[in-house]
N, C-alpha and C positions, 0 to 999 in steps of 0.2 A: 395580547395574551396577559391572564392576570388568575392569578394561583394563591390559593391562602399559604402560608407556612406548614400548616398542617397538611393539607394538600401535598406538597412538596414532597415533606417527608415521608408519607406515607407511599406515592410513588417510586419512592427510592430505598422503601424499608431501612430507614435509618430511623435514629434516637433524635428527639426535637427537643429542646432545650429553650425555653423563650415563648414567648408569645403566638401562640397558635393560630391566633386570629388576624395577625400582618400577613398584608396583602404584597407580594411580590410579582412585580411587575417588568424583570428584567434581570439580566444576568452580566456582569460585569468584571472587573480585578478588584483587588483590595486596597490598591491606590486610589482607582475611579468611581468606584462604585456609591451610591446613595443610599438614605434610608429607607426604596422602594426596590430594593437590590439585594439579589444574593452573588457573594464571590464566595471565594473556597481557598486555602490552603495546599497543595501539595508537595512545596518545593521550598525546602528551605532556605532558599535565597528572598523569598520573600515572607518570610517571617516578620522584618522588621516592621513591615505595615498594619501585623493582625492587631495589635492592639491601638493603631489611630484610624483604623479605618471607620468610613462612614455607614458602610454596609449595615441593610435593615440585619440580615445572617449573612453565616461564612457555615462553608462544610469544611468541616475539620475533621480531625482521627480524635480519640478519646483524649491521648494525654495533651492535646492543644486548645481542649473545650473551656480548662479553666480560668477562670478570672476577667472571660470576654464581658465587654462592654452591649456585646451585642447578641440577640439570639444564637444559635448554633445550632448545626445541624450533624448530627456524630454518626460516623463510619469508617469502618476501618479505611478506605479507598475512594478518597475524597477525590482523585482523579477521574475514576469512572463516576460517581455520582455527578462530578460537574458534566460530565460527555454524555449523560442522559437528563439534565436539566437543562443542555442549551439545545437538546433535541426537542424539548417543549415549547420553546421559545423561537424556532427556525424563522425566518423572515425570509425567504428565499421567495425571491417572486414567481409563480404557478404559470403556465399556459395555460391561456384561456382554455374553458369547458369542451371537449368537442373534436372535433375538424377544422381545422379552417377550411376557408375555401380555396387559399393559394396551395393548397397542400395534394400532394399527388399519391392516391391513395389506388394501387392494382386491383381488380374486380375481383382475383383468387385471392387475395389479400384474407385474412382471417384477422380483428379487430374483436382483442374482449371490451368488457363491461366498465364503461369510467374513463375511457380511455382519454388523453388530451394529445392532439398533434399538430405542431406549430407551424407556422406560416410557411410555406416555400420546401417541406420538409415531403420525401418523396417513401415510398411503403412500395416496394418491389413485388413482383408477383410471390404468391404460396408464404406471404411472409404469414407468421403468425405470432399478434402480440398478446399476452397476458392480460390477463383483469387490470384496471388501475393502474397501467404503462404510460409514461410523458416522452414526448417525443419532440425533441426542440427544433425550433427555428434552424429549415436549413440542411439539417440531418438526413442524411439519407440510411436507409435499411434493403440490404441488397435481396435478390430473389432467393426464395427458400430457407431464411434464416426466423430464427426463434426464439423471443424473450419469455422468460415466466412474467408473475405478476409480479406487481409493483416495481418495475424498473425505469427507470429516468436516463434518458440520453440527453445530453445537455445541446446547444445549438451546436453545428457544425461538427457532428460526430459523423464517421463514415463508417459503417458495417457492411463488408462485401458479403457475399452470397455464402451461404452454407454455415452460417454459426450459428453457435446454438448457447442461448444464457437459461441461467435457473432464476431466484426471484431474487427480487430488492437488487437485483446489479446494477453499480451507478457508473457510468461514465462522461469524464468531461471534455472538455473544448476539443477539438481540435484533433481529438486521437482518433485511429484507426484502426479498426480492428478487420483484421482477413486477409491484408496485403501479400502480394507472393512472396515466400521465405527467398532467402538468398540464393538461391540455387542456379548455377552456369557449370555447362561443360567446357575446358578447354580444347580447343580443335584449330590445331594449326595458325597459332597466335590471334585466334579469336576464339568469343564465349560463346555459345549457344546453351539457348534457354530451357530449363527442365522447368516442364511447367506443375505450379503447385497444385496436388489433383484432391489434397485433402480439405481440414477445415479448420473451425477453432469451438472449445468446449468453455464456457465457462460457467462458473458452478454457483451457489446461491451466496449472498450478500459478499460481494466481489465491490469493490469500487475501482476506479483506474482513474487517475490523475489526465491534465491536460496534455495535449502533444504527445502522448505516445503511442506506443505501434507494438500491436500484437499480431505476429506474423503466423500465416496459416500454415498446416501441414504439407510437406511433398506430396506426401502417402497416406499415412494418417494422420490424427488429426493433434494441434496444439492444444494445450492441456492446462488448466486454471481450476486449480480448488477453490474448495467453498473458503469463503470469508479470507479472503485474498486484499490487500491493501498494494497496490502501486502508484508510487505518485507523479509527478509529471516528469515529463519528458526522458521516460524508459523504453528500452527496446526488450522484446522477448521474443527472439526468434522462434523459425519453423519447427515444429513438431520439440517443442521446451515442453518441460510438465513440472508446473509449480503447484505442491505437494499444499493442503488446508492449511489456512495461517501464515502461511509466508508474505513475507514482506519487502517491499524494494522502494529505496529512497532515489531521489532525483538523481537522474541519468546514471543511472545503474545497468546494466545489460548482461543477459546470458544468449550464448551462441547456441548454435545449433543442436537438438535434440539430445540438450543435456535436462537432468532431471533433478529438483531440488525438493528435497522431504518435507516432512508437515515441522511449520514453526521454522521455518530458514527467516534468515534476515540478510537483507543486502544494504548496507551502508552508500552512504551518498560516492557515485563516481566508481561502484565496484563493479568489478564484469567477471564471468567466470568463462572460460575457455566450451569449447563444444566435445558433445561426444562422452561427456563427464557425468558422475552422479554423487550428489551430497545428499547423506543421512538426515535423519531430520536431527534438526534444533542447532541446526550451524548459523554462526556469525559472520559472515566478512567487512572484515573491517573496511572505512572509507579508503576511496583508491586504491583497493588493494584488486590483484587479477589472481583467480584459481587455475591454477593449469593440471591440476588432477584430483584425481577425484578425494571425495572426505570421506570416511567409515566411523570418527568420531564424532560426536558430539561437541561443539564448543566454538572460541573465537579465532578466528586467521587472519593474516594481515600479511601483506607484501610487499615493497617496495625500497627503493636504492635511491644515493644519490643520480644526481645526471651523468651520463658518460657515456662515449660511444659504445655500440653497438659489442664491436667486437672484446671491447674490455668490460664493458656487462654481465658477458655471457662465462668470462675466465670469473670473474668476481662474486656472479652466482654460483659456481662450481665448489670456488673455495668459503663461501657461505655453509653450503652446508657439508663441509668439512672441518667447520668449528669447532661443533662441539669434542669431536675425537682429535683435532690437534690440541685444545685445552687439556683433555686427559694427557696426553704425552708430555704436552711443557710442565703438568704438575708432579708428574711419575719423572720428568727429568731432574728437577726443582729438586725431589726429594731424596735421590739418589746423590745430586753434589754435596745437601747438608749432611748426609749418613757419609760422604769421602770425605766432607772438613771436620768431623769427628776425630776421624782415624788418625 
């Protein structure tokens, strides 16, 4: 791949500063990068590098355009411009054109236009995929389920029957999507099984990291908004509805048919309790657990030292009996200096 400067910029609607006519052949940092390379700015931790670096350009914001040795490329949001210039640049190896032929494709099977489907990768009856769908090595797509266009399942994805994706959904390695939710009765010190009789919704430009598991509905169906980011190795239980925009870092988990708003974020190692519903634009902090539900907006966080169980739960109690024992120590505080007056 190889792009002029001017090019560049112009896909990015930023201000170009420099030599319009340098060819950019790659995307890089500001420590590594060469004179056929663009890197970028966003963090000032690495500031120290923008003025040795070797970089043909750097995307920067305006007030760090001055006095570069090198082109610049000016935007307020040199983060997002770097996250749509290494989209130009993707190197990501394709499935070949096609079918293969190791690939097990059902006669009701519905295949759009462009499609590519990888060696040993199995297409269930009534499936229907989208225009310009990738389907890797290995993957299976269970009966009755539905991609929009342009969606990419990476090698060894498992999609059980009855889901349904919108476009551009990327899923990778190893995760599964439709698994039966948790669900046992107890019955005379054993479990028996409630079978899961729903499905799973997910909504347009979705991506989901490796190893994880998005569990289907009892009843109705698990629920994924649009432009959904999950990364690897997360759990979303049966019938969960994660609300446009939310987010969830590595091994994060929400239980059972709890419901999270548009713009949540889940920090790395956080779970939120079942049965629960958060507002949108909530934070949880890393390892923290929700055990009820949020109607504000903003960040939460949880967690105690180690200690048994039973001193835990005394410790949590007088936790949140702090703040009104503070008020009383200070209303006691001020009543002894008003008697050593007297």
């Amino acid at each position: 791949m190889q792009i002029s400067l001017a090019e560049l910029a112009g896909h990015l609607g930023a201000e170009l500063r420099g030599d319009a006519n340098l060819t950019i052949t790659g995307v890089s940092t500001l420590k590594d990068a060469d004179s056929g390379e663009v890197a970028f700015l966003a963090n000032e931790t690495y500031r120290k590098y923008l003025q040795e670096t070797s970089a043909g350009a750097v995307i920067v914001r305006p007030e760090d355009a001055e006095g570069l040795t090198c082109a610049a490329i000016v935007t307020p949001n040199p983060y997002l411009a770097f996250a749509r210039t290494t989209q130009l640049f993707d190197n990501r190896p394709k499935t070949s054109d096609g079918i293969h032929p190791s690939a097990q494709v059902a006669a009701s099977a519905t295949v759009g236009d462009e499609c590519r489907i990888g060696a040993n990768a199995v297409i269930g009856e009534n499936v229907v995929l989208g225009n310009r769908c990738e389907i890797g090595a290995g993957t299976v797509i269970g009966d009755h389920s539905r991609l929009g266009d342009d969606c990419i399942m990476y090698a060894n994805v498992t999609v059980y029957h009855d889901v349904r994706m919108g476009d551009r959904v990327r899923i990778h390695s190893g995760t599964v999507i439709g698994a039966d939710g948790f669900g046992f009765a107890p019955d005379k010190g054993r479990w028996e099984k409630i079978m899961q009789l729903g499905g799973v919704q997910i909504g347009n430009d979705v991506e989901i990291g490796a190893n994880s598991c998005v569990d289907r509905g009892a009843l109705g169906d698990t629920l994924i908004g649009d432009n959904v980011i999950i990364d690897n190795l997360v759990q979303v239980a049966h019938n969960v509805e994660l609300g446009d925009g939310t987010a969830m870092a590595s091994q994060a988990g929400v239980a059972g048919s709890t419901k999270l708003g548009k713009h949540c974020v889940m920090a790395g190692n956080a779970g939120v309790a079942g049965h629960l519903e958060l507002c949108d634009g909530v934070f949880v902090g890393p390892k923290s657990v929700i055990s009820k539900s949020i109607s504000e907006p903003g960040g939460y966080a949880t967690g105690t030292a180690q200690m048994p169980m039973n001193e835990w739960r005394k410790a949590a109690t007088r936790f949140r009996q702090l703040d009104s024992m503070a008020r009383r120590i200070q209303q006691l505080e001020k009543q002894l200096k008003e008697q050593g007056k007297d």
